[in-house]
Each structure stands twice: as C-alpha cells, then as structure tokens.
N, C-alpha and C positions, 0 to 999 in steps of 0.2 A: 504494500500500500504506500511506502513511504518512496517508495521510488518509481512510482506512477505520478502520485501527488509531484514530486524534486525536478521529475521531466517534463510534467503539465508546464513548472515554474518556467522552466528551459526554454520552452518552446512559446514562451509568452501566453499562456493560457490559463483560465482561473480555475486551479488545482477542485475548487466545489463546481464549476459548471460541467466541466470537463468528465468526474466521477459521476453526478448527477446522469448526462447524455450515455454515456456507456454504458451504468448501469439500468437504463430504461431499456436500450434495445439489446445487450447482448443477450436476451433469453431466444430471442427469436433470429438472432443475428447466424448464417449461414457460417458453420464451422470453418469449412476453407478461404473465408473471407477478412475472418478476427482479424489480422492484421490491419486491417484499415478501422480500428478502433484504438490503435495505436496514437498518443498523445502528438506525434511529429506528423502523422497522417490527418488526423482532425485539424491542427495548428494550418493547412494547407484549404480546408474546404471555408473556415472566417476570412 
C-alpha cells in the first residue's frame, strides 16, 4: 500500500483519488489488463 500510495506521489497524482479509482473498478477490471491501473499509466489518461 505504501508504495502504490509513494508512486501515486511520483507521478503527481493524489495518492486518495488514485486508490479511490482502482479500487472501484479492479473487481470487474479484465485480468490481463491490471496493468493499466498502474499509478504511471492512470498519471497518463488526467
């Protein structure tokens, strides 16, 4: 968690919007896709 949160900060993103978003869609989010839930990949679609 604490290094989801350090690389949210990294990538300029706000470490609670950031967990907030991931955690709403990864239940339904396509396995071989998790990767784009990645903090440097979200940091790319704002």
């Amino acid at each position: 968690m604490y290094s989801l949160t350090e690389t949210a900060k990294l990538n300029g993103i706000d470490p609670e919007v950031y967990l907030r978003r991931v955690l709403t869609v990864i239940a339904d989010y396509p396995i071989n896709q998790v990767a784009d839930l990645l903090p440097w990949r979200l940091g790319q679609e704002a």
